[in-house]
C-alpha positions as CSV (number, residue, x, y, z in Angstrom):
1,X,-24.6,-3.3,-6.7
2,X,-28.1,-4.3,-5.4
3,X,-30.5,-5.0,-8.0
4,X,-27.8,-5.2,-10.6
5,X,-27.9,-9.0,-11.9
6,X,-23.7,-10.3,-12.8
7,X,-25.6,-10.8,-16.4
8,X,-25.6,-6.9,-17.1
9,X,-21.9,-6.3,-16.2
10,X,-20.2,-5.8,-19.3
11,X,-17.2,-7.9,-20.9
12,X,-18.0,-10.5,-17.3
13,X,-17.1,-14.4,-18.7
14,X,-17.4,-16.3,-15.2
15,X,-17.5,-16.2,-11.5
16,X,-16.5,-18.4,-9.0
17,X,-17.3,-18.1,-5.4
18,X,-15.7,-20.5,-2.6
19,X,-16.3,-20.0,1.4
20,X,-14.1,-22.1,3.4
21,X,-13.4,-24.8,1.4
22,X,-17.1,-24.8,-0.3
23,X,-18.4,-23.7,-3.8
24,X,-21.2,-21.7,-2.8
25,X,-21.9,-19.5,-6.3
26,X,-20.2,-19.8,-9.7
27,X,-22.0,-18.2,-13.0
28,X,-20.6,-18.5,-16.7
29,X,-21.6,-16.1,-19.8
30,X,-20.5,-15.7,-23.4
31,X,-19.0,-13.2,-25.2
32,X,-15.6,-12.2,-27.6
33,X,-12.3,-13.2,-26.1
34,X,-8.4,-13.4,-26.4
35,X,-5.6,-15.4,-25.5
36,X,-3.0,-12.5,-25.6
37,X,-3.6,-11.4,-28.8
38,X,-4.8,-14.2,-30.9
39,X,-8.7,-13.9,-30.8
40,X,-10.7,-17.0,-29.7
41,X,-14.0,-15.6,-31.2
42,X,-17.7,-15.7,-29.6
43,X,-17.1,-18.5,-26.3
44,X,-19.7,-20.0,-24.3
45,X,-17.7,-20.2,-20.4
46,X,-18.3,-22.9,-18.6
47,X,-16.4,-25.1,-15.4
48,X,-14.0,-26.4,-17.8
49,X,-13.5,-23.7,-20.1
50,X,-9.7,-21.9,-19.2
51,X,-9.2,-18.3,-19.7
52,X,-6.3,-16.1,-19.3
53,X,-5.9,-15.0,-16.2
54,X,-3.1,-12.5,-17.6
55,X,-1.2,-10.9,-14.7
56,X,-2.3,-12.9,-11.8
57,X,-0.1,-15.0,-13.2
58,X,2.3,-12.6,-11.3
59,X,0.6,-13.7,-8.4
60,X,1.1,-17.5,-8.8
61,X,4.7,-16.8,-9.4
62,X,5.4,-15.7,-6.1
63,X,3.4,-18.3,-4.3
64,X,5.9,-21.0,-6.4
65,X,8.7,-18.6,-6.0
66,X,8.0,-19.2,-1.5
67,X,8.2,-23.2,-2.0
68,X,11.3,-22.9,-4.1
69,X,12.7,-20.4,-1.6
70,X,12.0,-23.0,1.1
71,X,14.0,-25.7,-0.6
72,X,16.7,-23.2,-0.8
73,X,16.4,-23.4,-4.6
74,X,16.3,-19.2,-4.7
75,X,18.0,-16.8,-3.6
76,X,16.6,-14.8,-0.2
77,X,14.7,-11.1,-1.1
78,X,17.7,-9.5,0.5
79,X,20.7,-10.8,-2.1
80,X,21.3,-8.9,-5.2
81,X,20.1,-9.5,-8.2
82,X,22.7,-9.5,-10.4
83,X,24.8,-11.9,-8.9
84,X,22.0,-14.6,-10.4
85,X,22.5,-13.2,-13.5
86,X,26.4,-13.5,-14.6
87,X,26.0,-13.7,-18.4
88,X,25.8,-9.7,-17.9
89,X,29.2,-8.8,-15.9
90,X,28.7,-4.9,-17.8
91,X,25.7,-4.8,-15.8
92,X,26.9,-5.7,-12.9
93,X,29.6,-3.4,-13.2
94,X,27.4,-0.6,-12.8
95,X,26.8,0.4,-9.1
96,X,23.3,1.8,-9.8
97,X,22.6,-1.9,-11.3
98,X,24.4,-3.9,-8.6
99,X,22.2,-2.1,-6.0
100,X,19.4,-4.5,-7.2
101,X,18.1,-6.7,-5.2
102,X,15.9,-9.7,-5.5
103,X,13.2,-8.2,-3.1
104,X,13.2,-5.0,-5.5
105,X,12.1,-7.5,-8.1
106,X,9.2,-9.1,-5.7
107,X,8.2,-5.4,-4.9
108,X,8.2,-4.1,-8.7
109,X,10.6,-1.1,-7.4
110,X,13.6,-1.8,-9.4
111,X,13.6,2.0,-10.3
112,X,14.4,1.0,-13.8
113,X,12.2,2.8,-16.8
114,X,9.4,0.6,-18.0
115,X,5.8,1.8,-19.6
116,X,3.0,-0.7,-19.6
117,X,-0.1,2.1,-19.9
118,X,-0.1,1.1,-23.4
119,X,-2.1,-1.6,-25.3
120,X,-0.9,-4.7,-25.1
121,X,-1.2,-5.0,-28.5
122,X,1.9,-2.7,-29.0
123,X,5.7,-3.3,-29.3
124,X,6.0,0.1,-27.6
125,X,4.3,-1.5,-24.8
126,X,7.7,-2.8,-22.3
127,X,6.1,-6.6,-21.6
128,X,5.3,-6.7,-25.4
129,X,8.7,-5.8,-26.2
130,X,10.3,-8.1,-23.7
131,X,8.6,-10.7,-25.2
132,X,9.8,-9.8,-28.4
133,X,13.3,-9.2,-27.5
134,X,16.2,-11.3,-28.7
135,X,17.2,-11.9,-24.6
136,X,14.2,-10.9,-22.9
137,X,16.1,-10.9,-19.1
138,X,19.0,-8.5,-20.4
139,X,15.9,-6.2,-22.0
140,X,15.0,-5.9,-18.4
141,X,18.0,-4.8,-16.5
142,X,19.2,-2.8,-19.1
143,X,16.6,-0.4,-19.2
144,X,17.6,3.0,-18.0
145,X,17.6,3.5,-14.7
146,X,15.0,6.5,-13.6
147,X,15.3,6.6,-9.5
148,X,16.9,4.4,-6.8
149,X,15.6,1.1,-5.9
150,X,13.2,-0.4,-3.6
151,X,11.9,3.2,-2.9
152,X,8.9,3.5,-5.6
153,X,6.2,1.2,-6.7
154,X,6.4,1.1,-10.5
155,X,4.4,-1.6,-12.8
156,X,6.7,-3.8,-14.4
157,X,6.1,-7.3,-15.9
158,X,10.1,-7.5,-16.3
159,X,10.4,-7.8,-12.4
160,X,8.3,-11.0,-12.8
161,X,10.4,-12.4,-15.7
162,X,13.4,-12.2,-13.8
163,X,11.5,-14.3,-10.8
164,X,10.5,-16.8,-12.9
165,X,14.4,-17.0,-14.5
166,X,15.5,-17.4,-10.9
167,X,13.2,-20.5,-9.9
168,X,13.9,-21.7,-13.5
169,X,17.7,-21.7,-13.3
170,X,17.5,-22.9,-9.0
171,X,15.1,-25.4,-9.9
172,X,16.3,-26.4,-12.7
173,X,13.3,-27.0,-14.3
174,X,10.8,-24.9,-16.4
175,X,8.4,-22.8,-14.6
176,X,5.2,-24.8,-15.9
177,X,7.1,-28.0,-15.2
178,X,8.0,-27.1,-11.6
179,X,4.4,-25.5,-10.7
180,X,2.9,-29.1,-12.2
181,X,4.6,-31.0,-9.5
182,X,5.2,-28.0,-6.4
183,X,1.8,-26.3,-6.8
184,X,-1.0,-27.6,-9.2
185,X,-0.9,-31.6,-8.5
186,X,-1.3,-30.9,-4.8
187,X,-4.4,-28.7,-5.7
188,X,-5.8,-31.4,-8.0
189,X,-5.2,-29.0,-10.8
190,X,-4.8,-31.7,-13.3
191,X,-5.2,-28.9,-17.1
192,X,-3.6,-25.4,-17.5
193,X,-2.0,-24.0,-20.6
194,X,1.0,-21.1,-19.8
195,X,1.9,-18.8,-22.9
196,X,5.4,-18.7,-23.9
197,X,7.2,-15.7,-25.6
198,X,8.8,-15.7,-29.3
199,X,12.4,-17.0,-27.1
200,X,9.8,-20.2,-26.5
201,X,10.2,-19.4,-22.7
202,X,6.7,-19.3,-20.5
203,X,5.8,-16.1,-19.2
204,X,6.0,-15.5,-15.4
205,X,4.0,-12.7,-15.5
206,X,1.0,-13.3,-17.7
207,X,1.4,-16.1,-19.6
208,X,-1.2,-18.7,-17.2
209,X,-4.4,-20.1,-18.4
210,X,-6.4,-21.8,-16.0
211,X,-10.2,-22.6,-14.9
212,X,-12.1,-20.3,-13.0
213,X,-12.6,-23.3,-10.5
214,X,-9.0,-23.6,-10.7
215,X,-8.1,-20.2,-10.4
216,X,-10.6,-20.0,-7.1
217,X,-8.1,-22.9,-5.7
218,X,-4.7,-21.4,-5.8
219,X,-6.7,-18.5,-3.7
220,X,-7.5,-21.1,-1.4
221,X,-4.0,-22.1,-0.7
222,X,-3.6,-18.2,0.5
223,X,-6.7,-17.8,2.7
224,X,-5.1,-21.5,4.5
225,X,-2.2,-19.7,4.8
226,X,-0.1,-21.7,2.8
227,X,-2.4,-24.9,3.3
228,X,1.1,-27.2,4.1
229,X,2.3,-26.5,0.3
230,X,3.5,-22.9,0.6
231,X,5.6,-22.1,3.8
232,X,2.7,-19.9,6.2
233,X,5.9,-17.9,6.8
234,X,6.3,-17.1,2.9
235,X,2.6,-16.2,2.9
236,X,2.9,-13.8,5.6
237,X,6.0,-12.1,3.9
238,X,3.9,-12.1,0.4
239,X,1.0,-10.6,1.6
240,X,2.7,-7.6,4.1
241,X,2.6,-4.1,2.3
242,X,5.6,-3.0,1.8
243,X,4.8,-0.3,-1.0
244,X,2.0,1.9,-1.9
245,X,0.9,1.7,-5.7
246,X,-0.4,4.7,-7.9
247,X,-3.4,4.3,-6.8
248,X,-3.2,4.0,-3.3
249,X,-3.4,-0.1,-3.0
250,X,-0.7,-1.8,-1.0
251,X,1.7,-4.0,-2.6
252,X,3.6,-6.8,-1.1
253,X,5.1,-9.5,-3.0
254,X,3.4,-9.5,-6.6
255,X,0.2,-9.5,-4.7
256,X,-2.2,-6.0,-3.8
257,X,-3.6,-5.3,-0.6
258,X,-7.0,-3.6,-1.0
259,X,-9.5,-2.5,1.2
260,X,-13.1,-3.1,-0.3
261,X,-16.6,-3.0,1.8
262,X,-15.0,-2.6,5.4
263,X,-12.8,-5.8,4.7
264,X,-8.9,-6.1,3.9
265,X,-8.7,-7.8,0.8
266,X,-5.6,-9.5,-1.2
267,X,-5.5,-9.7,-5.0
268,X,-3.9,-10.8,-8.3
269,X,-5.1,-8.9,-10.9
270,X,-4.6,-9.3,-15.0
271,X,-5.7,-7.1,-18.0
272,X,-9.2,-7.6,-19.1
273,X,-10.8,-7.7,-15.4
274,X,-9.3,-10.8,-14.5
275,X,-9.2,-10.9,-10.5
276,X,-8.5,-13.5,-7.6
277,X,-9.9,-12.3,-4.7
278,X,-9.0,-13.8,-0.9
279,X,-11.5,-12.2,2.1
280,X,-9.9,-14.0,5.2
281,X,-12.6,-12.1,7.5
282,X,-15.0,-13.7,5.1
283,X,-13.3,-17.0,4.5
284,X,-14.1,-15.7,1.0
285,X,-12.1,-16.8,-2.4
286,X,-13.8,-15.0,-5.6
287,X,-12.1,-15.7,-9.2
288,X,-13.4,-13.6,-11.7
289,X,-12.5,-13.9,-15.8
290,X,-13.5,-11.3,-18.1
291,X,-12.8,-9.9,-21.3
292,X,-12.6,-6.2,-20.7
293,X,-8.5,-6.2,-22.3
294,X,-7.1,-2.7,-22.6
295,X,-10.4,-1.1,-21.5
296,X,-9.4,2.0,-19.2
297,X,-12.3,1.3,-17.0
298,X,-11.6,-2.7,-16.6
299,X,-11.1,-2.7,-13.0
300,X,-15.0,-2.0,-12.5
301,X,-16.4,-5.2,-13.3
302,X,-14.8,-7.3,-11.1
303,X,-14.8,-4.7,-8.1
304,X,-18.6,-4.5,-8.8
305,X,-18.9,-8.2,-8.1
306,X,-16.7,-8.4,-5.3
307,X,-18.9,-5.7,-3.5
308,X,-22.2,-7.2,-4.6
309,X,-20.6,-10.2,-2.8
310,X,-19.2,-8.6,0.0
311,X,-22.7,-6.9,0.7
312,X,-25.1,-9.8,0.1
């Protein structure tokens, strides 16, 4: 991206840029944005200002679904689903269904139909129509089942729902509650909103507003491995690729592997262009907010500043 200033990349709303433990470059702009659909009008970002950080809220769900799993709150990856869901014994009945497993989930390769290539906007969209539905968990498993599990990457906010039901129901707390005290307050992250469906229950997989600044810590906690709040063990499970996506990326636990400018890369990544970045050959962390929602070619504002990064 050389000679291109982060001012001309279109829909960008802020940057934040931390090498090993140090804020080293952060910029802010203005523009239109949303929280999910409501529109927030013409916003001036600054350090304060949260944003949506959509489906890397995915991302933080698995880092708080590792220090649940540690307190033995969760089931392990290898259990079947199902069996932490017994308000649906006709599901369960189903061998296709009770092949589940809770790693299937983590892996978004529950084989079960689910379309999310439309706007979010939509009620034919599957996440807009979970969020609509009456029981938004039994919307999920009871989709039709299109291949076996655990074989095929497939993009499914549903997968994430059930994770957060599981460290809802173990912990016995709600998901905002128990990332409050497991996750942010150990981060310092004292502010963050988290969107809740029509059922009033927070979504696991999109529904986190944070700070850039705030954003850039949780990818701190990954680059340290865990930094003594989430097991290193969890960490290296989380970030192994397990699955190839559509497009190539790996895919571990709710979390892409990518491999940008000569250097492995993890990533949560959210509608619009939002992006957390972690470079451990770099000691890198890079959150990026944008506004880009829907746009088919969202992805290149936020890769354009992690190469301009990357290269400078």
């Amino acid at each position: 991206m050389t000679g291109t200033s982060w001012d001309e990349l279109p829909g960008l709303h802020a940057v934040v840029v931390v090498r090993d433990g140090a804020l080293i470059r952060e910029h802010y702009g203005s523009g239109e944005d949303r929280s999910w659909a409501d529109a927030l009008g013409h916003v001036r970002f600054g350090p304060d200002t949260r944003h949506d950080i959509r489906s890397v809220t995915k991302s933080v769900t698995a880092l708080l679904y590792g220090i649940a799993l540690a307190d033995g709150r969760v089931p392990d990856p290898a259990e079947p689903l199902l069996r932490y869901f017994p308000q649906y014994p006709d599901l369960a009945a189903d061998p296709a269904r009770a092949a589940l497993t809770v790693g299937d989930a983590l892996t978004m390769s529950l084989g079960l139909q689910w379309r999310e290539d439309l706007p979010y906007d939509s009620p034919a969209n599957a996440e807009i129509a979970m969020e609509l539905a009456e029981d938004r968990y039994r919307y999920v498993l009871e989709r039709p089942i299109e291949r076996p599990p655990g074989i095929h990457w497939a993009y499914c906010g549903g997968a994430t729902a059930l994770l957060g039901k599981l460290i809802a129901d173990g912990t016995g707390r709600t998901l905002p509650d128990f990332a409050r005290g497991a996750l942010f307050d150990p981060l310092g992250i004292a502010a963050f909103d988290w969107l809740t469906g029509a059922d009033g229950v927070a979504s696991a997989a999109s529904g986190l507003r944070l700070t850039p600044r705030d954003l850039a810590r949780v990818g701190e906690v990954v680059l340290a491995r865990g930094a003594s709040i989430v097991p290193d063990q969890w960490i290296d499970a989380m970030l192994r690729p397990r699955l190839k996506t559509d497009w190539g990326a790996g895919y571990g636990y709710q979390w892409y592997i990518e491999h940008v400018a000569g250097h492995d890369v993890y990533a949560g990544a959210g509608n619009g262009g939002q992006r957390l970045y972690v470079v451990p050959a770099r000691s890198l962390v890079v959150a990026v907010t944008a506004g880009n929602y829907d746009d088919p070619e969202q992805w290149r504002t936020p890769l354009l500043v992690l190469e301009s990064i990357l290269d400078g």
